[in-house]
N, CA, C and O of each residue as an XYZ file, in Angstrom:
824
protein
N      52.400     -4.480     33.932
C      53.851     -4.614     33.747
C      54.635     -3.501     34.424
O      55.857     -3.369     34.359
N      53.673     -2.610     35.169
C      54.575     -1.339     35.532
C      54.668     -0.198     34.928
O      55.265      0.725     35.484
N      53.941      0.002     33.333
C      54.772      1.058     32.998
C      55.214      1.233     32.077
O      55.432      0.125     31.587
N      55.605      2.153     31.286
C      56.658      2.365     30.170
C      58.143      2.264     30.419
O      59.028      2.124     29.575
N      58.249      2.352     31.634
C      59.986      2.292     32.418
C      59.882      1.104     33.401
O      60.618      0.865     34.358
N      58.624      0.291     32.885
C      59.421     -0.734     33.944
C      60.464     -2.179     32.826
O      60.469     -2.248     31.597
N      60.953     -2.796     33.475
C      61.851     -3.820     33.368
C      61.215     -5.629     33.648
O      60.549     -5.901     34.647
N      61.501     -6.462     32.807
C      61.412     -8.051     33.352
C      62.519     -8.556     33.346
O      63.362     -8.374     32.468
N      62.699     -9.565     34.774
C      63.936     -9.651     34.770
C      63.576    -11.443     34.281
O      62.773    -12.173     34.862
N      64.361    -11.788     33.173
C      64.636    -12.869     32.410
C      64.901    -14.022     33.105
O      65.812    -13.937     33.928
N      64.255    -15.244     32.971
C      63.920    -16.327     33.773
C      65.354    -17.028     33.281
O      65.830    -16.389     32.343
N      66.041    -18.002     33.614
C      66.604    -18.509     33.613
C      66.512    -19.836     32.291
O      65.839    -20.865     32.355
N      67.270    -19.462     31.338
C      67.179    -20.394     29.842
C      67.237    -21.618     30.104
O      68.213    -22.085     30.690
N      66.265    -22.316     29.741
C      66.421    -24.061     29.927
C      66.303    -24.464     28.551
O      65.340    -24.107     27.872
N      67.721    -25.575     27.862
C      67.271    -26.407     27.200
C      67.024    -27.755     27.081
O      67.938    -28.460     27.509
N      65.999    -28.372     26.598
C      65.584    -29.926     26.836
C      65.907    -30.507     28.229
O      66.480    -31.527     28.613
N      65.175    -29.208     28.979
C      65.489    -29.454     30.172
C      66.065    -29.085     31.559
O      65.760    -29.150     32.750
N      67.229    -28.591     30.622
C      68.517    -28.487     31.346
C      68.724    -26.786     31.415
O      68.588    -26.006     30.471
N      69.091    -26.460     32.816
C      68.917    -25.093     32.725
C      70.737    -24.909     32.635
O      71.608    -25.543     33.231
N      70.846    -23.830     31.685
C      72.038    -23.408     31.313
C      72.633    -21.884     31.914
O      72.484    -20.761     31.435
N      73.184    -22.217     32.854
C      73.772    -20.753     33.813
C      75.031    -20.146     33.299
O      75.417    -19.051     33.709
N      75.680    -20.845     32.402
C      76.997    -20.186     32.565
C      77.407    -19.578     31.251
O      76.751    -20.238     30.445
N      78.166    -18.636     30.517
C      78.401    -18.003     30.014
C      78.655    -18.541     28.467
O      78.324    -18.163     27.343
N      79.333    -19.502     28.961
C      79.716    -20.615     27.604
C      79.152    -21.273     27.356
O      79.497    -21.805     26.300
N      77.988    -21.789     27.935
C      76.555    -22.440     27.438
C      75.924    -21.597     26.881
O      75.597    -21.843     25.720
N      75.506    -20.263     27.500
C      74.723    -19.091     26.633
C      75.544    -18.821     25.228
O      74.953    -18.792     24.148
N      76.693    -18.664     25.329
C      77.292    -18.570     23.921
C      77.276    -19.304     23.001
O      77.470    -19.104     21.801
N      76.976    -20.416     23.710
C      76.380    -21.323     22.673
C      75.223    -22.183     21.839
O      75.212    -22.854     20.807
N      74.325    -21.821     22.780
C      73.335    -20.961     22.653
C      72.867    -20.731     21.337
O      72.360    -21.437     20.465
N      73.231    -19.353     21.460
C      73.052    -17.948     20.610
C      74.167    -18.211     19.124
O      73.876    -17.701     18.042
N      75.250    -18.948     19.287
C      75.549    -19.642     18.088
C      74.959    -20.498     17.558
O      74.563    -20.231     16.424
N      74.703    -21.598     18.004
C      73.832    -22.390     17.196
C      73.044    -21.801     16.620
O      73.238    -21.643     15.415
N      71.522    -21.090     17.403
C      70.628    -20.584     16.931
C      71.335    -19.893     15.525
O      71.024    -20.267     14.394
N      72.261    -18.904     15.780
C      72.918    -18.332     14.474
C      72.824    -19.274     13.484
O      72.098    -19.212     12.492
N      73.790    -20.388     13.870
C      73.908    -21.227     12.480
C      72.981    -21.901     12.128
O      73.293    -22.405     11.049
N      71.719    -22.292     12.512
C      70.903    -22.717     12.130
C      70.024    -21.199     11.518
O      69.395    -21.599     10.539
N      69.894    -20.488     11.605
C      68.952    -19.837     10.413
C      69.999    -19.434      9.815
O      69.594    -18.453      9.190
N      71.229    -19.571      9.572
C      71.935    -19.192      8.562
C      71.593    -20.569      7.442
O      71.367    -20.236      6.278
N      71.582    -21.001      7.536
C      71.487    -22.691      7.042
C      70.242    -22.667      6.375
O      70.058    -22.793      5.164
N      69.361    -22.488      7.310
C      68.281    -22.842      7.099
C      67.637    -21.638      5.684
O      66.754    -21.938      4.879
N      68.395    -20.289      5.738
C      68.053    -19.161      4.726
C      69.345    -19.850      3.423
O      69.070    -19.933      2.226
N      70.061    -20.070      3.739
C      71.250    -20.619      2.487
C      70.710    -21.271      1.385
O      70.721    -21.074      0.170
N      70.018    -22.479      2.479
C      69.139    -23.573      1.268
C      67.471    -23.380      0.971
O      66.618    -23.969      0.306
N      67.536    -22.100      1.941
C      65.324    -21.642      1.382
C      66.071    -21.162     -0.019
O      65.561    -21.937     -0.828
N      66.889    -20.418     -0.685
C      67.336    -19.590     -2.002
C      67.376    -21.289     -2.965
O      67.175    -21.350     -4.178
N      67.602    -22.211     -2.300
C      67.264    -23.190     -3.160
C      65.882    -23.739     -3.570
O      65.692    -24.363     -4.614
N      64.782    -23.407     -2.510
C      63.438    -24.384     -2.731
C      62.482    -23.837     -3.697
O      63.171    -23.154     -4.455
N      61.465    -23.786     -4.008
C      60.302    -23.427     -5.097
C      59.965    -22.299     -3.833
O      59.683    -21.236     -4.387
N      59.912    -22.189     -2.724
C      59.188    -20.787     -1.981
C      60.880    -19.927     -2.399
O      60.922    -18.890     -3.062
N      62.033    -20.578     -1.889
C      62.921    -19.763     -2.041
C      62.966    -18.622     -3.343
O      63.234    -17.421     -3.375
N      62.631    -19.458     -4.221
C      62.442    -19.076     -5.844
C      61.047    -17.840     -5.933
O      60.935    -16.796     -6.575
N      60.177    -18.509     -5.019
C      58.801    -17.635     -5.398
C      59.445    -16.403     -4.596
O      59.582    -15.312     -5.150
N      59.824    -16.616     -3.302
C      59.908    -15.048     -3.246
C      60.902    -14.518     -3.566
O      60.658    -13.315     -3.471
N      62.031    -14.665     -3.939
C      62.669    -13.959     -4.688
C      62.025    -12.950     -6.082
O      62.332    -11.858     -6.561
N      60.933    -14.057     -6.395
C      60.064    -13.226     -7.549
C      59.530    -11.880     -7.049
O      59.648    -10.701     -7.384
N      58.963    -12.496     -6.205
C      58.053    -11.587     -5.273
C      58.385    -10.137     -4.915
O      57.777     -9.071     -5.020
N      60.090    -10.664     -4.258
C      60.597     -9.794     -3.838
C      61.104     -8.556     -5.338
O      61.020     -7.340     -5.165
N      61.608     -9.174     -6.729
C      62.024     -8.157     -7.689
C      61.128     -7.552     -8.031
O      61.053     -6.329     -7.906
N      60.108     -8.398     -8.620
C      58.649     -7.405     -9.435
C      57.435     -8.592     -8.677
O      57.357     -9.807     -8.857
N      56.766     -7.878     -7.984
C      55.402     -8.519     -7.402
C      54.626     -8.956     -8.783
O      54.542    -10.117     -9.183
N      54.078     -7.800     -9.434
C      53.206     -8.076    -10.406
C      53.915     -8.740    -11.802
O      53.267     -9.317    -12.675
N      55.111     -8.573    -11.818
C      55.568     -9.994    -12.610
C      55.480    -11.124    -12.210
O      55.226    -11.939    -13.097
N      55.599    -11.552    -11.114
C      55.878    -12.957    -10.702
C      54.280    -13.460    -10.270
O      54.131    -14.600     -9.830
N      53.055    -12.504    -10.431
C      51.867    -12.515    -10.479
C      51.335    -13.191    -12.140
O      50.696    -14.203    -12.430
N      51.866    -12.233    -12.873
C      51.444    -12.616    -14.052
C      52.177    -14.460    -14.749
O      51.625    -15.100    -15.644
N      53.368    -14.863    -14.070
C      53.934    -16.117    -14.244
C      52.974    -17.152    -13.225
O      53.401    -18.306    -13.178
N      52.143    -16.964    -12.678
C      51.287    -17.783    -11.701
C      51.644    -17.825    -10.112
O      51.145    -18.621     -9.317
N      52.767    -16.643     -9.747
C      53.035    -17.078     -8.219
C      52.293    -15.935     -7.227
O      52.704    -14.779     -7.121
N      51.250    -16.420     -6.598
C      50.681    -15.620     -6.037
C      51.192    -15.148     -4.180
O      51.368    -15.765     -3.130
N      51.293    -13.106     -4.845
C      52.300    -12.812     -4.362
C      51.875    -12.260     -2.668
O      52.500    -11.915     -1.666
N      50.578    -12.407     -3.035
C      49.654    -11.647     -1.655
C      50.559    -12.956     -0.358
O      51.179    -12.739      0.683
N      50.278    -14.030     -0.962
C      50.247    -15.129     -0.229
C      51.905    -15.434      0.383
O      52.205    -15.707      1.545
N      52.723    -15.305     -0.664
C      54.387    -15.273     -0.280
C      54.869    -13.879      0.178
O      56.085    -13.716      0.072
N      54.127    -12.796      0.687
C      54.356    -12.113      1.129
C      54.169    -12.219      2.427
O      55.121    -12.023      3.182
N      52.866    -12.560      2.939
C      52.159    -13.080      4.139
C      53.207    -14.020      4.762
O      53.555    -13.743      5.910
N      53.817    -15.203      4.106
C      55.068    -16.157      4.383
C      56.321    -15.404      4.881
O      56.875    -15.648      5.952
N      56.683    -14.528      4.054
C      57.654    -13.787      4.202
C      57.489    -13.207      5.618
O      58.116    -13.588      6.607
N      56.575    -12.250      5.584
C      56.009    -11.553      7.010
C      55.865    -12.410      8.602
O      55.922    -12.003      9.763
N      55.693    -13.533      8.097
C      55.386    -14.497      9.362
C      56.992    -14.835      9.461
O      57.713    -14.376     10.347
N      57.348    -15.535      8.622
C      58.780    -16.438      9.109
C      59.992    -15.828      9.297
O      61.021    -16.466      9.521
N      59.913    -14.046      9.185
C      60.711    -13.145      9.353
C      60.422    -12.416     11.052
O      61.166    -11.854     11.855
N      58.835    -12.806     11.053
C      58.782    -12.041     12.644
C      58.911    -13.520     13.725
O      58.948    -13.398     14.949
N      58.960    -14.673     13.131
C      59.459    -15.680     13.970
C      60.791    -15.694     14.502
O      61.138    -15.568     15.676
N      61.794    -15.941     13.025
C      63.366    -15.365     13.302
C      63.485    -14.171     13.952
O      64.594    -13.944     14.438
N      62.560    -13.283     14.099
C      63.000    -11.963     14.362
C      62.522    -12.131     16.026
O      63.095    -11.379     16.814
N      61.713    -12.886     16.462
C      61.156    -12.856     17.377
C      61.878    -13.811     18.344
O      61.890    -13.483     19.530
N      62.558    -15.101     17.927
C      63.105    -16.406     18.789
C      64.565    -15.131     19.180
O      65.060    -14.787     20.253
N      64.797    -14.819     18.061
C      66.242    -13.820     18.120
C      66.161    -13.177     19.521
O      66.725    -13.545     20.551
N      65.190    -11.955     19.294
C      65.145    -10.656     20.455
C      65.088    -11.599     21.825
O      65.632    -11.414     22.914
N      64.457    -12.391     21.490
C      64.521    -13.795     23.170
C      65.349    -13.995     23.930
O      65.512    -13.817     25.137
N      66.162    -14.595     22.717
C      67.828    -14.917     22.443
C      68.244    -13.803     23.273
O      68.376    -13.983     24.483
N      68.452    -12.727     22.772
C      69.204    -11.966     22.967
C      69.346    -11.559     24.546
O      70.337    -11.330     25.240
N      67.421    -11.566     24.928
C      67.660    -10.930     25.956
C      67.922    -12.078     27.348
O      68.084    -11.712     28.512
N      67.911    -13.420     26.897
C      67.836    -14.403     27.491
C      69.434    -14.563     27.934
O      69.799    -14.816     29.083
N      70.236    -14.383     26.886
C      71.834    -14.963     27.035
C      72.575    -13.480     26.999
O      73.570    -13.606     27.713
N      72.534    -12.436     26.594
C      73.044    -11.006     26.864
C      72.799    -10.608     27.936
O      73.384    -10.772     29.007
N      71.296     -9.685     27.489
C      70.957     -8.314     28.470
C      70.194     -9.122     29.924
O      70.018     -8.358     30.873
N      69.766    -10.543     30.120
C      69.058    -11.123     30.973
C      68.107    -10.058     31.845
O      67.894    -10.276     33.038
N      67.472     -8.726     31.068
C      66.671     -8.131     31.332
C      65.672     -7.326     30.527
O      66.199     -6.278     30.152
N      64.327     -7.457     30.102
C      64.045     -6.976     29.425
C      63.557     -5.222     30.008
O      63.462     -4.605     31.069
N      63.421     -5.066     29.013
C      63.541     -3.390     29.215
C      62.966     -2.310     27.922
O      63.731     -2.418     26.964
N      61.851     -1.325     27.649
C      61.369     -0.898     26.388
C      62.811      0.063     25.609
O      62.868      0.390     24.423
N      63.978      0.387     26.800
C      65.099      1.034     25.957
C      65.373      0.445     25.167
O      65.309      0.750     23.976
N      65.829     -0.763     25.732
C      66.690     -2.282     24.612
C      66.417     -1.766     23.002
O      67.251     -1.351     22.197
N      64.977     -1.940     22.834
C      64.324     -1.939     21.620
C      63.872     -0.911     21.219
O      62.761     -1.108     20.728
N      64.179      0.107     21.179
C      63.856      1.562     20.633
C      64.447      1.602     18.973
O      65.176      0.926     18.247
N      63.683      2.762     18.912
C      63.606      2.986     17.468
C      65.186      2.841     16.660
O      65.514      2.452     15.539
N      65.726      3.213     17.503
C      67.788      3.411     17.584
C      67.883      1.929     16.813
O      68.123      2.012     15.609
N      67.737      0.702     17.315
C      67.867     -0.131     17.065
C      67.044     -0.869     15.661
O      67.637     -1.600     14.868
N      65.833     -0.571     15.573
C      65.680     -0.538     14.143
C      66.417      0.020     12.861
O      66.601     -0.602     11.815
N      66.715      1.026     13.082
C      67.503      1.898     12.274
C      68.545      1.072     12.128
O      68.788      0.383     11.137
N      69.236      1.152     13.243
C      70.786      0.171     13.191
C      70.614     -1.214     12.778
O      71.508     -1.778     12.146
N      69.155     -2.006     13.198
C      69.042     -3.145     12.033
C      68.982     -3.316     10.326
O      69.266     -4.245      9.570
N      68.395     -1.755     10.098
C      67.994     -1.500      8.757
C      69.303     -1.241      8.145
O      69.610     -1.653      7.027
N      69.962     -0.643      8.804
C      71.264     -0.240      8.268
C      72.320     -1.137      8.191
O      73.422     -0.838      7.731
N      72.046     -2.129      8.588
C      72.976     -3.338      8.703
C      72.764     -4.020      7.407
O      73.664     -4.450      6.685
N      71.349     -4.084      7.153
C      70.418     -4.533      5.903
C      71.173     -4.077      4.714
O      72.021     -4.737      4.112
N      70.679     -2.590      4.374
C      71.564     -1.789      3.579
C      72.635     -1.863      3.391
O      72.881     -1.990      2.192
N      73.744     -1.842      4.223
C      75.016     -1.709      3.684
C      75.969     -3.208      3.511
O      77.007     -3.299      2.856
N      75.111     -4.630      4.504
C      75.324     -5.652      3.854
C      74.818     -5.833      2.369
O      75.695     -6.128      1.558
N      73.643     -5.711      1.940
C      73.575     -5.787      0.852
C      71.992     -6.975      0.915
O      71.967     -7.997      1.602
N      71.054     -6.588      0.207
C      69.974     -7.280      0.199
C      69.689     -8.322     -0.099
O      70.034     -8.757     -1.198
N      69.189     -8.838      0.507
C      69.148    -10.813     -0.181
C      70.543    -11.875     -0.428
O      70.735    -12.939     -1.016
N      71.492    -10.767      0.505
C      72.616    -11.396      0.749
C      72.984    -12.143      2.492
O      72.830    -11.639      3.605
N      73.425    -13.287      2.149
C      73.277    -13.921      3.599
C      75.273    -13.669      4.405
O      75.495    -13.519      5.606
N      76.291    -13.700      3.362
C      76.993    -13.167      3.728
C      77.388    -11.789      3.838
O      78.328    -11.358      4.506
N      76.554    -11.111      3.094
C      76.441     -9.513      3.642
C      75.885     -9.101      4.714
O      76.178     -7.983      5.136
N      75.037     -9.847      5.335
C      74.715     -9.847      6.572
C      75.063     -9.823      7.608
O      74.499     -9.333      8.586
N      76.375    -10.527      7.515
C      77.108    -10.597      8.437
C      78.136     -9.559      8.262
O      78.461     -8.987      9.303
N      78.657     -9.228      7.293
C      79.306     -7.653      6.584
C      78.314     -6.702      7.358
O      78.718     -6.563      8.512
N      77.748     -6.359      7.239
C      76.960     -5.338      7.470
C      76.692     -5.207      9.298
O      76.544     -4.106      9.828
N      76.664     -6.552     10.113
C      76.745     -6.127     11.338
C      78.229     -6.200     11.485
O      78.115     -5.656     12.584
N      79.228     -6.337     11.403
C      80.606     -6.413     11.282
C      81.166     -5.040     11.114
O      82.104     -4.461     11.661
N      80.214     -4.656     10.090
C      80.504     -2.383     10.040
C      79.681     -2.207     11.078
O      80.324     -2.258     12.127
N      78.703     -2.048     11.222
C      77.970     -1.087     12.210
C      78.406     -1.428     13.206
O      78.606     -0.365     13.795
N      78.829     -2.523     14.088
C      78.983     -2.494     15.460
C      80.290     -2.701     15.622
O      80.392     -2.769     16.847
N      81.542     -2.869     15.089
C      82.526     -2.928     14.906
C      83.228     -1.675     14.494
O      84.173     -1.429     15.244
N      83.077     -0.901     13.638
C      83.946     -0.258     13.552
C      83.914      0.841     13.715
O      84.780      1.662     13.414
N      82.820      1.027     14.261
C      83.065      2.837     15.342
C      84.269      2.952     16.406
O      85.027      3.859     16.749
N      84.041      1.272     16.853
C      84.649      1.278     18.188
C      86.764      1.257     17.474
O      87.816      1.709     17.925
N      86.472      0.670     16.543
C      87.894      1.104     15.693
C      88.576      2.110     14.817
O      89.757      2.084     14.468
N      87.462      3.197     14.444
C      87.848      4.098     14.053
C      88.006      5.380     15.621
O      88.717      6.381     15.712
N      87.058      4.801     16.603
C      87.741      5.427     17.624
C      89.437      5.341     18.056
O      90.207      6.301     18.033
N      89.742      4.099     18.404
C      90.807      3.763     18.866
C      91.995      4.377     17.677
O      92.971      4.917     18.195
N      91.971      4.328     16.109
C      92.521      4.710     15.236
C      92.605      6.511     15.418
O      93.668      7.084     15.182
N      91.654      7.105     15.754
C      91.952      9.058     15.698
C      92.445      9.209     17.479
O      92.938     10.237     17.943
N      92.232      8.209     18.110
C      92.617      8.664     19.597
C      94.556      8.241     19.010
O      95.518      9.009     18.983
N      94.510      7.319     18.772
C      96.063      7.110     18.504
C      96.727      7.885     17.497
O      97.923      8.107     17.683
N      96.068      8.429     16.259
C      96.193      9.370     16.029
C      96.752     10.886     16.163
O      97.646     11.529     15.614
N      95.678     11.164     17.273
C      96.309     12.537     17.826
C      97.086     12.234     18.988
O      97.468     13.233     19.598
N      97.292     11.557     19.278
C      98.444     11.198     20.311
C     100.088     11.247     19.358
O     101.050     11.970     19.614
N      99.972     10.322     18.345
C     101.194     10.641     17.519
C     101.303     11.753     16.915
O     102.453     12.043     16.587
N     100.043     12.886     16.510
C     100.318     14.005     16.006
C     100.736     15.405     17.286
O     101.485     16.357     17.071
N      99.970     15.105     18.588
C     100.222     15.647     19.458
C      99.350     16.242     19.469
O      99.768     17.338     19.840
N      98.077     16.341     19.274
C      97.056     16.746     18.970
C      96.075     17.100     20.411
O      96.121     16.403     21.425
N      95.517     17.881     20.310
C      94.739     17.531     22.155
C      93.923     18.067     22.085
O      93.746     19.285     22.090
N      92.569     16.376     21.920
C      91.397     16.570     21.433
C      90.538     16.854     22.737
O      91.018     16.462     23.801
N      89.587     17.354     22.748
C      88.272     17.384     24.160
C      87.583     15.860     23.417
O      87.625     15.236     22.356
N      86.931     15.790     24.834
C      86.013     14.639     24.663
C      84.796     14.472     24.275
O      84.194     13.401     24.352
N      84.232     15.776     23.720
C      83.283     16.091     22.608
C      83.837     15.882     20.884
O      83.273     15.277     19.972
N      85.018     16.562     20.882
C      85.439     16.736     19.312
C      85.858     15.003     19.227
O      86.059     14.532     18.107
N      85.984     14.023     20.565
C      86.474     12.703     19.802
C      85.680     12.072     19.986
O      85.931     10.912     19.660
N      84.298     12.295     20.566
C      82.609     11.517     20.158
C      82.500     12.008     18.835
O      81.987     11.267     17.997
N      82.857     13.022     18.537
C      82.351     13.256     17.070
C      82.948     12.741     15.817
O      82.434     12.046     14.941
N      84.117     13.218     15.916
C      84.990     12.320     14.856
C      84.625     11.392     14.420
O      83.894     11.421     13.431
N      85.070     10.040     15.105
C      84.691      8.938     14.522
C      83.506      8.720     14.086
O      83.351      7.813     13.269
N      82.128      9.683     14.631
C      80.736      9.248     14.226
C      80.761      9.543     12.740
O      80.206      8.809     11.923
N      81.726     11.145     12.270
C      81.506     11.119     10.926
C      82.333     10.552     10.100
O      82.295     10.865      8.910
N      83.243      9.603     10.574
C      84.463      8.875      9.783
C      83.638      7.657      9.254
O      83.797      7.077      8.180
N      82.559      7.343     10.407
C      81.954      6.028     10.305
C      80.760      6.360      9.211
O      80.380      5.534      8.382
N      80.236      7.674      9.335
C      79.080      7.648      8.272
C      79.824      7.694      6.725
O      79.495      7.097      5.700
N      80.897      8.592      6.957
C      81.834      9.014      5.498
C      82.317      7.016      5.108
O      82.512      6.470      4.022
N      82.337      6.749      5.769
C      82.875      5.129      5.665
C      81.433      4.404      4.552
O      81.445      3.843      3.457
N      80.382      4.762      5.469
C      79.277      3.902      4.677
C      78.631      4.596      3.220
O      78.411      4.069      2.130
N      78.455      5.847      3.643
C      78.524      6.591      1.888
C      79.738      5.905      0.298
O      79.663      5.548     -0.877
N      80.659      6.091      1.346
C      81.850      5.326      0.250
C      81.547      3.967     -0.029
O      81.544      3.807     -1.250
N      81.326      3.064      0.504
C      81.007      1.897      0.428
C      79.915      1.582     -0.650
O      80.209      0.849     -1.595
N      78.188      2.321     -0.486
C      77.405      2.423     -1.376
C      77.974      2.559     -2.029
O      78.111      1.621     -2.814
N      78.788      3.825     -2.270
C      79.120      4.493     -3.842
C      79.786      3.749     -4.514
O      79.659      3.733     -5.739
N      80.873      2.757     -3.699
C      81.964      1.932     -4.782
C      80.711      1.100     -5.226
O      80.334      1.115     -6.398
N      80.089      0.385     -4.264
C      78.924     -0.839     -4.782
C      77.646     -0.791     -4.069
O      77.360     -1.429     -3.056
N      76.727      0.241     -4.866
C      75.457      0.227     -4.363
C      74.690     -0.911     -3.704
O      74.095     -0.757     -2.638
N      74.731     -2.286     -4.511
C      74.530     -3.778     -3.857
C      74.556     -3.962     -2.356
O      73.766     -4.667     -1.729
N      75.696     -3.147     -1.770
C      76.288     -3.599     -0.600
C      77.837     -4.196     -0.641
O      78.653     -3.993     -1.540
N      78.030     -4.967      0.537
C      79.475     -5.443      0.651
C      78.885     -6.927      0.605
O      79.709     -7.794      0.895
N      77.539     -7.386      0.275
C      78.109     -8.832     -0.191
C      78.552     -9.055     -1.904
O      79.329     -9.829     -2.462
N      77.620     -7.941     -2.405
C      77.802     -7.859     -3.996
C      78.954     -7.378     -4.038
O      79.572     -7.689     -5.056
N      79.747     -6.420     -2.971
C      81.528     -6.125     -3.478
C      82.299     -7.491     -3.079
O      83.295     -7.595     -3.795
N      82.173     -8.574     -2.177
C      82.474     -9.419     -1.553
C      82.444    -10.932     -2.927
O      83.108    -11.932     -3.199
N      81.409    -10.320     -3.347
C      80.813    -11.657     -4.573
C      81.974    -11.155     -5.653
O      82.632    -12.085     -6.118
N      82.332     -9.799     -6.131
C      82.842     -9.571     -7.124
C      84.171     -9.717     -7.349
O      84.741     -9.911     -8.423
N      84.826     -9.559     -5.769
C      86.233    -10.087     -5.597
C      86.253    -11.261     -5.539
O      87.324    -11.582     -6.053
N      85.576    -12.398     -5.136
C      85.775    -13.390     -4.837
C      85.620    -14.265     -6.468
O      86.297    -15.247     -6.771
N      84.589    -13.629     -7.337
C      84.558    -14.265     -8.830
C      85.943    -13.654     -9.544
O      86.522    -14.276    -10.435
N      86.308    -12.622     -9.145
C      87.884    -11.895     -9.995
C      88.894    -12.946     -9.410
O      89.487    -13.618    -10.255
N      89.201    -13.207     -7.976
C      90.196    -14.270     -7.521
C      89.999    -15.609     -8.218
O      90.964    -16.227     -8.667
N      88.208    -16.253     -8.351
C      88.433    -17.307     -8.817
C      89.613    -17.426    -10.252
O      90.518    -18.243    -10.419
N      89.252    -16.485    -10.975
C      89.732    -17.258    -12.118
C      91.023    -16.219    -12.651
O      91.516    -16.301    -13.776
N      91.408    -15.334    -11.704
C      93.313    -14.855    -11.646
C      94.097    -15.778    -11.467
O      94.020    -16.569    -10.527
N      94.896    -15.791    -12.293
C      95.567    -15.146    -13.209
C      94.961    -15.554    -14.739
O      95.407    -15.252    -15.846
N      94.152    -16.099    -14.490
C      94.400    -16.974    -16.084
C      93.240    -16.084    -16.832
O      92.744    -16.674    -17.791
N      92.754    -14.865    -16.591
C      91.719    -14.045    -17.492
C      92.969    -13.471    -17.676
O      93.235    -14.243    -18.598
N      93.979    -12.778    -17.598
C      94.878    -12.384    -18.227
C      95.557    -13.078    -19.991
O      95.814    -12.681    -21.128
N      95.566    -13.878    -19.451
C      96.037    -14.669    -20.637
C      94.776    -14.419    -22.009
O      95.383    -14.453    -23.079
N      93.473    -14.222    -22.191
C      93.032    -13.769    -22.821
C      93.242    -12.407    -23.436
O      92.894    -12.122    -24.582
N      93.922    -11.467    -22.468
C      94.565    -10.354    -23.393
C      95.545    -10.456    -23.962
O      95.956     -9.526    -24.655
């Protein structure tokens, strides 16, 4: 392959056939695929595996002692997570980066997947999308927010002190977040959305 620094340059995506060159085919693409394992994880939380691993996932050796054997829905878990995880990175590099490369996938990027994990909130499918929505989103807006900033304060930052800033606005951002709701932002997301359902009328009980 060349190497630790070498590169493949990405064959050209064909579906059922049909090779797809243009930008708005790749985008669409990479949506579908989205909405189909979104779908497809929505209604696994409905099936008897959905159920087993959820067991699995709270207390192994409880959901051992109820008859669901956990060696085995773990193994499930492990496979159909490095499938999604695997058609994905394809995806990605097929309709994005159309080059593969060992930078792409460095450790950087685990982290920033894990952390997406975390601060969406676990076993949440709309925190998921919360959670890449902070990490890759809003650095690039808490930048634009302290550059405009010191422009209205008159401020005159170097271009070291405004790489830095926002990096710790963005970490001070995700500490706060845990702290209001350890869960994540789908469990803060779930809790507003059950308080709206039924406002105004829990009032009326006081």
């Amino acid at each position: 392959s060349g190497g630790s620094h070498a590169s493949l340059q990405a064959p050209t995506l064909k579906l059922l056939g049909q090779e797809i060159t243009s930008d708005t085919g790749l985008y669409y693409v990479a949506l579908a695929w989205c909405l189909l394992v979104t779908i497809f994880m929505l209604n696994l939380k409905r099936t008897g595996l959905g159920r087993a691993l959820v067991a699995v996932r709270e207390k192994d050796y409880a959901a051992a002692i109820l008859g669901v054997y956990s060696f085995y829905y773990k193994i499930v878990a492990f496979a159909m997570s490095s499938f999604i995880g695997g058609v994905s990175g394809a995806l990605l590099v097929a309709t994005f980066f159309f080059l593969a490369a060992p930078e792409q996938f460095s450790v950087a990027v685990s982290i920033q997947a894990l952390a997406m994990v975390i601060v969406g909130g676990l076993g949440s499918i709309i925190g998921s999308y919360f959670g890449v929505a902070l990490i890759l989103l809003v650095p690039g807006l808490v930048n634009g927010v302290v550059v405009a900033a010191s422009e209205q304060l008159g401020m005159q930052l170097n271009v070291e002190t405004l790489a830095h800033i926002p990096n710790a606005v963005y970490g001070a951002l995700i500490v706060i977040i845990l702290l209001i709701e350890p869960l994540g932002l789908g469990k803060l997301y779930g809790n507003i959305r059950d308080y709206l359902m039924v406002w105004p009328f829990d009032q009326l009980r006081k």
